[in-house]
Each structure stands twice: as C-alpha cells, then as structure tokens.
C-alpha positions as CSV (number, residue, x, y, z in Angstrom):
1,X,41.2,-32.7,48.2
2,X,40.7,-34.4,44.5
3,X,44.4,-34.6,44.6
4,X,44.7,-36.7,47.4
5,X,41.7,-38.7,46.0
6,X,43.2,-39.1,42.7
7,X,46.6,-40.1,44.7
8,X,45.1,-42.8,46.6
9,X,43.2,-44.0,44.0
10,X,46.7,-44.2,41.8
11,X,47.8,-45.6,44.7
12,X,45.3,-48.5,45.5
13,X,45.2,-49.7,41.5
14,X,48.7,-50.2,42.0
15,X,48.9,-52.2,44.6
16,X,46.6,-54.3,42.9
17,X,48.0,-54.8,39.7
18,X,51.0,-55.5,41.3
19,X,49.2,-58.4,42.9
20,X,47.8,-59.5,40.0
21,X,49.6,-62.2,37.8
22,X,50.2,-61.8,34.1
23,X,48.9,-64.7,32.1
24,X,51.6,-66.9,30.3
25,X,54.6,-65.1,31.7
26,X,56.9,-66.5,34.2
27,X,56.6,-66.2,37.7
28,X,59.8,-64.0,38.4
29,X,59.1,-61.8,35.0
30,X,55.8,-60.1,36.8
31,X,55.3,-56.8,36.8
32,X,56.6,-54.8,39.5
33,X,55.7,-51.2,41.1
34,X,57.7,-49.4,43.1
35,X,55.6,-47.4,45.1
36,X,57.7,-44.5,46.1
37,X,57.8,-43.6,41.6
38,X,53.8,-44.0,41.4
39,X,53.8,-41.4,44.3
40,X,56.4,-39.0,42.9
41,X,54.7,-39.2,39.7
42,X,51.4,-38.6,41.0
43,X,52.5,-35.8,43.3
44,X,54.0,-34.4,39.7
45,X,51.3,-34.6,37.4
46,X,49.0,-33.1,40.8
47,X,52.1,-30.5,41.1
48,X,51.2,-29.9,37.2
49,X,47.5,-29.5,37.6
50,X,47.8,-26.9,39.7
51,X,50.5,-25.0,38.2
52,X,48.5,-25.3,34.6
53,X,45.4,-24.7,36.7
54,X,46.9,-21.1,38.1
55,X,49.1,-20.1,35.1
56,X,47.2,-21.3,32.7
57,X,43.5,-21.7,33.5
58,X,43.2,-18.8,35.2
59,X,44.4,-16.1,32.6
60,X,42.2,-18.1,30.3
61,X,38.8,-18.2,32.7
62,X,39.4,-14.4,32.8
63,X,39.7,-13.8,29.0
64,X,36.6,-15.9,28.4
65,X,34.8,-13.9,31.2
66,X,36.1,-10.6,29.6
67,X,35.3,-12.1,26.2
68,X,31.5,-13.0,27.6
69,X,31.1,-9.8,29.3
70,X,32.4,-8.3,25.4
71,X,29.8,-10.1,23.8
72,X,26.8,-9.7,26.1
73,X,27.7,-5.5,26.1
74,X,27.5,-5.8,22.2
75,X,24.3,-7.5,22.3
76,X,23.4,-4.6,24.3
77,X,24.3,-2.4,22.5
78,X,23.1,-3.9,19.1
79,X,19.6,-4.0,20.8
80,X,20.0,-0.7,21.6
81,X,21.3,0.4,17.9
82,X,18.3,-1.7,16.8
83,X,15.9,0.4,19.0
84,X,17.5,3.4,18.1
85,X,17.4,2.9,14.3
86,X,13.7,1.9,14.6
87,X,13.2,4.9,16.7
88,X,14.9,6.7,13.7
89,X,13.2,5.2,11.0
90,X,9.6,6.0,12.0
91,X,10.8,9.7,13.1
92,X,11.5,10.0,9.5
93,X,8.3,8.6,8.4
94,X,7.0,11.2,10.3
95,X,9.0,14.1,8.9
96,X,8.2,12.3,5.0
97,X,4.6,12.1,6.0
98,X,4.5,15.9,7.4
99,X,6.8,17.3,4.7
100,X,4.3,15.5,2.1
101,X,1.5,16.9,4.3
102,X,2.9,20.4,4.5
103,X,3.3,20.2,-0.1
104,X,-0.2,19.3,-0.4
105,X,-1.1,22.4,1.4
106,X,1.5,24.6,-0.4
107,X,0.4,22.9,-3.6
108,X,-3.6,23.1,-3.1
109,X,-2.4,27.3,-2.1
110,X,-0.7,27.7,-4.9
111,X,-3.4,26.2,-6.8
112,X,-6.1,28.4,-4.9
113,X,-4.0,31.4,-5.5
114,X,-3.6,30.7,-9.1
115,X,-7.4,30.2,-9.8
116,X,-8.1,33.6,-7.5
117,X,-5.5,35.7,-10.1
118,X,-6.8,33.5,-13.0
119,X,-10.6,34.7,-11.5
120,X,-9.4,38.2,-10.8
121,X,-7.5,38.4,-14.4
122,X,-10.3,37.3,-16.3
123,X,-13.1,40.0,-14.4
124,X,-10.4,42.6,-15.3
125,X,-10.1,41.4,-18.8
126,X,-13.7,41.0,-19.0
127,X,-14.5,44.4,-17.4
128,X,-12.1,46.3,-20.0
129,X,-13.6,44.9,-23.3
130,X,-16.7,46.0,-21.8
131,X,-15.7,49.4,-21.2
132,X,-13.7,48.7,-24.6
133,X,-17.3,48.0,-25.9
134,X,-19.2,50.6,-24.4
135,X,-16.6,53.1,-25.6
136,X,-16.5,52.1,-29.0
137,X,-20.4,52.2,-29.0
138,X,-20.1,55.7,-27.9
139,X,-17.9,56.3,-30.6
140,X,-20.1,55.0,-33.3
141,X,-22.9,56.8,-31.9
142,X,-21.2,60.4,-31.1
143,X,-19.6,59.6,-35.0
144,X,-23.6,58.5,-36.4
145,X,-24.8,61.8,-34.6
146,X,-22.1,63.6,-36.0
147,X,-22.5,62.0,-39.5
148,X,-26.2,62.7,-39.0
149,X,-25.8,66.3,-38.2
150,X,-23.5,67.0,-41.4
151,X,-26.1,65.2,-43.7
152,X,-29.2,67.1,-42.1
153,X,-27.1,70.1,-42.7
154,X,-26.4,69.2,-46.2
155,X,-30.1,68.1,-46.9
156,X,-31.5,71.0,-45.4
157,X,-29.6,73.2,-47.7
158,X,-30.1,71.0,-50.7
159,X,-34.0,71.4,-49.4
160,X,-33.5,75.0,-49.5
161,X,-32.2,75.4,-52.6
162,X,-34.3,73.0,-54.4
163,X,-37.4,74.8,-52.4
164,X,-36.1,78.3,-53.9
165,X,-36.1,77.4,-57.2
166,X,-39.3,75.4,-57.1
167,X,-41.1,78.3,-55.4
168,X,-39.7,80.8,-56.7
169,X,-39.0,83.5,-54.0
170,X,-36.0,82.9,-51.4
171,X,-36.8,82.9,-48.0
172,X,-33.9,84.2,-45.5
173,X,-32.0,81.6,-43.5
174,X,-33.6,81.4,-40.1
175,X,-37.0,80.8,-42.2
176,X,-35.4,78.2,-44.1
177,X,-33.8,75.9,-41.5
178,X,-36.8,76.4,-39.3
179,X,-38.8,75.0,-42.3
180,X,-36.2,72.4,-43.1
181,X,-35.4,71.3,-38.9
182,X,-39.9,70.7,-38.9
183,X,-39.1,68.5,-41.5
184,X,-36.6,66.8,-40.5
185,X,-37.5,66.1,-37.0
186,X,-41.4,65.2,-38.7
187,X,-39.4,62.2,-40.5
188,X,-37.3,61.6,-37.7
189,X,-40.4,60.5,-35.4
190,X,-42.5,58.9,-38.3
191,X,-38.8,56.6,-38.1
192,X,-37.3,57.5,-42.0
C-alpha cells in the first residue's frame, strides 16, 4: 500500500516537472521523462525496501528485541541481586549483633566466675591463716604452759631448798611440793 502511494506520487511529480519549463534554456533543450524508467526505478527502489525490509530489518528488529528482552532480564536480576544483598547484609548485622550479644554474656560469665573463685579463694585463704592463727596461738600457749610448768618445777625446788636451809629441818617431797603448789597457785590468783 505505501509502495503504490510512493509510486504514484513519483509518478504525478513527474508528470509535472515534465510540464514545467526551465527558465533561460531553449525550448527543444527541456527536460524530458520517460515514464516507463521513473516506474522501473520506483518499482526497484520499492523492490529494495522490501528486500532490505525482510533481510535486513527483520534479523535486526529481532536482535534489538532479544537485546531489550537481555537488558530488561538483567535489570531483573540486578534488582533481585540488590534485594538479595540487602537481605544479606542485614542477616549479618544480625549474626554481628547476636555474636556481640552472645560475648557480652560469655564475658560478664567469665567475669562472674572469676570474682566467685576470686570470693571463694580469698574465704579459703582467709579461713587458713585463721586456723594458721588459732594454731599458732595454741602453740604459744601449750609452749607458755609448758614453759610455765618447767619454771614452777624449778622454783618449787629452788623454794624447797632455800626453805630447808632457812628452816633448818627437811620436809619429805610430797610435803614440800604441796607447800610450794599453795604457793604457787596463791600468787597465781593474786595475778604475779
């Protein structure tokens, strides 16, 4: 249909400018058509429009369709990746945040732990320089008893002795240290 158009409308200027008269050239040097040349031309260059239209065109109208249908499957996918990657980037956020979350615990255990064996430690410490203490005052005391014990025993045979000569008469020993242990014990509660 637009090739017959374009035909007759070859056609018609033609026949026009055929009719028309050049300016300043002679009559017999016009410009002549031949009509049957202006119609095998435009049946070739219509013959040529279709054969570039289905050789040509058409490969070309499918590789930019392919191409399009390229593009718009990347821009898919790109959205998609873009999703995906957002999707992925706040999932690790979370597993930062709950791995952060879960060494705070840990940590404030550890700490809690520490302080309960630091506690536990020091009682124990604590608890054996007590019994440390308490041991070595029972040492000093059973070693002040003891110490006491070998002194009243030498005093109360100094005592003796001295008493013997002073008096004159010796007493046998259970009269002696009876006498001596009244003594004794009298000084002990008067606090000498």
């Amino acid at each position: 249909m637009q090739i017959d158009a374009l035909i007759r409308g070859v056609v018609a200027a033609a026949s026009h400018l055929a009719e028309v008269p050049i300016e300043g050239a002679a009559p017999e040097a016009g410009i002549s058509f031949n009509l049957f040349w202006i119609i095998v031309s435009a049946t070739n260059f219509g013959f040529f429009i279709l054969v570039l239209r289905s050789v040509a065109l058409g490969p070309i109208t499918k590789m930019l369709d392919e191409r399009r249908t390229r593009i718009e499957q990347g821009l898919r996918d790109a959205a998609a990746a873009a999703q995906a990657k957002n999707l992925a980037v706040a999932a690790s956020d979370e597993a930062v945040a709950e791995a952060r979350r879960e060494a705070n615990a840990l940590r404030a255990a550890a700490e809690k732990t520490a302080a309960q064996i630091r506690d536990t430690q020091a009682a124990a410490l604590k608890a054996e320089l007590e019994q440390m203490r308490v041991s070595a005052m029972n040492e000093i005391e059973a070693a002040r008893v003891s110490a006491l014990a070998a002194i009243r025993s030498e005093v109360a045979d100094l005592a003796i002795s001295a008493a013997s000569k002073v008096v004159g008469t010796s007493m046998d020993g259970a009269q002696q240290r009876k006498l001596v242990g009244e003594f004794l014990d009298e000084q002990s509660r008067k606090g000498n």
